[in-house]
C-alpha positions in Angstrom: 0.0 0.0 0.0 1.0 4.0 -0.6 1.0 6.3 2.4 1.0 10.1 1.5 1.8 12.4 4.3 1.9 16.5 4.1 5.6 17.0 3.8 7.0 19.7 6.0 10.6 20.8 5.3 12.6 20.0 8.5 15.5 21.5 7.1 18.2 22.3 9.5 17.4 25.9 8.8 13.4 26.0 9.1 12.3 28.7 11.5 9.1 26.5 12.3 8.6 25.4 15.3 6.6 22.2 16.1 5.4 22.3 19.4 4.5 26.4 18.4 2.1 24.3 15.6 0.7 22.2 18.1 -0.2 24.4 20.8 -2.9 27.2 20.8 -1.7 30.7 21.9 -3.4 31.6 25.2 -6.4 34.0 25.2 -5.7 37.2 26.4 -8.1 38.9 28.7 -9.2 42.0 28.3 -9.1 45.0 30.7 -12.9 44.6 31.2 -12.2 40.9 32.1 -9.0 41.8 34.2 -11.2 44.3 36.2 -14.2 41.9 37.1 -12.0 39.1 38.1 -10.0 41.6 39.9 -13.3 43.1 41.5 -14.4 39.3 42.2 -11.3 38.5 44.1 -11.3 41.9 46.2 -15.0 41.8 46.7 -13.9 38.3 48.8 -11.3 39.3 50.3 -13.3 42.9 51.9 -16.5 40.1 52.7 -14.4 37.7 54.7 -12.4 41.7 56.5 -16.1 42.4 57.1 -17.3 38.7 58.6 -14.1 39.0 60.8 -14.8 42.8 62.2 -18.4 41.5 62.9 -17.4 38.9 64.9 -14.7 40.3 66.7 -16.9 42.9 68.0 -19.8 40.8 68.9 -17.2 38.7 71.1 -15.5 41.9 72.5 -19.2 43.3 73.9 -21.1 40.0 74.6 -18.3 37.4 75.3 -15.0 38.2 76.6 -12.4 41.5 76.5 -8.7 41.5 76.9 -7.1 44.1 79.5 -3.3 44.8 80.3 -2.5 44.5 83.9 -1.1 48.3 84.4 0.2 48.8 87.9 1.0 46.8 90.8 -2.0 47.5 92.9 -3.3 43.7 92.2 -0.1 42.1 93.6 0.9 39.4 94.3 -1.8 37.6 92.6 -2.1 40.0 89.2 1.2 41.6 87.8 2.1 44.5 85.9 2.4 43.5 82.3 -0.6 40.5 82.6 -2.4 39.8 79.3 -5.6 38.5 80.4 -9.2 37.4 78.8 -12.4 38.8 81.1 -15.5 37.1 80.4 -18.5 39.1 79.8 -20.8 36.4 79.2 -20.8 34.5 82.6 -22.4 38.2 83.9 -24.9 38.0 81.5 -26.6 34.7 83.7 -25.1 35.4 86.8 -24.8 38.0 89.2 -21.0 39.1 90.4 -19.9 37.4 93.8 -18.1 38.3 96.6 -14.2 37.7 95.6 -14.4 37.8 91.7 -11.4 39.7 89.9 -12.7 41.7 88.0 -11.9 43.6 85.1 -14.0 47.5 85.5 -14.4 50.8 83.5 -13.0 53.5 86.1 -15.7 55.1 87.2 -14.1 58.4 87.1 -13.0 57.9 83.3 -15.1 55.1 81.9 -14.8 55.9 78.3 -10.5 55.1 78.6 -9.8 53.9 81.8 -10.2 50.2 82.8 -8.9 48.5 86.1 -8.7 45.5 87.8 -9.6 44.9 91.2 -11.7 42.6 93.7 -15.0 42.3 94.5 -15.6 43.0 98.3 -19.1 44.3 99.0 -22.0 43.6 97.2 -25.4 45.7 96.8 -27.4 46.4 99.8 -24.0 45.7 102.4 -22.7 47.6 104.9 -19.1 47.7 104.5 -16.6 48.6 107.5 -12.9 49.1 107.8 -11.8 49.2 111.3 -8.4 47.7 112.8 -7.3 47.0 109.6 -9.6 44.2 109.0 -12.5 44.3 107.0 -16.4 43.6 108.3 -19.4 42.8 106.2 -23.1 43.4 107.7 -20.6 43.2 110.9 -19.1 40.4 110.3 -15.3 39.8 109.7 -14.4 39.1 106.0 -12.2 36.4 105.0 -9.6 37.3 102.4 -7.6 34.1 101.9 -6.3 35.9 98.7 -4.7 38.5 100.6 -0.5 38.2 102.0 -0.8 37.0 105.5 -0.5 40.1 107.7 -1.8 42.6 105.0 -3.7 45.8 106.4 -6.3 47.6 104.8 -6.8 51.2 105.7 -8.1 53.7 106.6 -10.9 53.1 108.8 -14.2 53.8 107.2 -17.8 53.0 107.1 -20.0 52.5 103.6 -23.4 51.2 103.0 -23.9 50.3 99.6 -26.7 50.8 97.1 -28.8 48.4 94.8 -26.4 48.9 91.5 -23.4 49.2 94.2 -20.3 47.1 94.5 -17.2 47.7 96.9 -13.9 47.0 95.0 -10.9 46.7 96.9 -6.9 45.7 95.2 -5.5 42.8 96.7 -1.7 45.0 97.4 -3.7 46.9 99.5 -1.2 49.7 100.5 -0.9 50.4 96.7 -4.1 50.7 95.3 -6.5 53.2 94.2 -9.9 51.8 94.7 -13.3 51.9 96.8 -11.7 53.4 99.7 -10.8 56.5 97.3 -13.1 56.9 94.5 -16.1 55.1 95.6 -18.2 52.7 94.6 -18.6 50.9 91.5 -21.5 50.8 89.6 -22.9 47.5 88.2 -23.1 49.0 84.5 -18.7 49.7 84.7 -18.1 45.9 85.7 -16.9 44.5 82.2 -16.5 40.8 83.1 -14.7 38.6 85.3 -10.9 38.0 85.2 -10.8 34.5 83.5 -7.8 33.6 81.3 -4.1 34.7 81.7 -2.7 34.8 77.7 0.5 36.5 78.8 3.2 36.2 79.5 3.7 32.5 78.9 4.9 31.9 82.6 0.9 32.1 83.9 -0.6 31.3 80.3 -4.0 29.4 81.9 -6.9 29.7 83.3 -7.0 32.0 86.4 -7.4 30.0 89.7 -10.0 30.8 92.4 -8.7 32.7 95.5 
């Protein structure tokens, strides 16, 4: 049998190129193509910005809120420099107790001031400072979180409101609290003290006093 084939001159000095014959030049977009699937791709990208944002902000107003420890008046138990996690959410469904650290707009500054300090009196209680010690309704408070020998001062009688609670440092010497500035309203407490991110050292969950 005969076989005819298309010749094509492979001469040494052909500028063909075969595999240029085989394949197909790539389309080219056009700018109106380059823009949508340039719009497409940022459109995504400022969605999943906007998802983020949303979330972080529900979580930082319903869920938890980070504070840096500022200040040595929550020594030895809180330091100066401590990263930690508050919880707003447990508040939400419970009531603040007697002994929660917690995490508080200053009520002299709440818009850019935040502390941290300890819950001592709660609404309704008659707080006294005498000798030292502290009583509540009269009767001597317990402060197991407190340095053996610590003494609060000065001497001074409170009775708190409905919306009132009595917040006290635990380094009581040096810190500026209840005994200077008053009482805290319930709407300033942020959220209880509840997760220690920094540094590493204390990285965990923060232990009941």
């Amino acid at each position: 049998p005969i076989f005819r084939y298309n010749e094509i001159n492979m001469d040494k000095n052909s500028n063909i190129n075969i595999a240029e014959m085989q394949t197909p030049e790539p389309q080219k977009l056009s700018s109106g193509q380059k823009f949508f699937y340039g719009s497409g791709c940022a459109f995504e990208l400022t969605k999943w910005l906007i998802v983020g944002l949303v979330a972080l902000t529900l979580i930082h107003f319903y869920i938890a809120t980070i504070l840096v420890v500022e200040g040595l008046s929550m020594e030895p138990n809180y330091h100066s420099g401590e990263v930690i996690i508050a919880n707003r959410f447990q508040y939400l469904f419970r009531q603040p107790e007697r002994g929660d650290a917690v995490v508080l707009r200053f009520p002299g500054d709440p818009e850019h001031t935040k502390y941290i300090k300890r819950i001592i009196g709660l609404p309704g209680e008659k707080i006294e400072i005498k000798g030292g010690l502290t009583y509540i309704n009269g009767q001597k408070l317990n402060e197991s979180y407190l340095p053996a020998g610590t003494m609060t001062l000065p001497d001074s009688v409170r009775k708190l409101g409905p919306e009132d609670y009595f917040l006290m440092g635990d380094n009581r010497p040096d810190s500026s609290d209840s005994r200077i500035w008053g009482v805290c309203p319930k709407r300033d407490l942020i959220g209880k003290a509840w997760f220690i991110i920094w540094p590493f050292q204390f990285f965990g969950s923060v232990k009941e006093k």
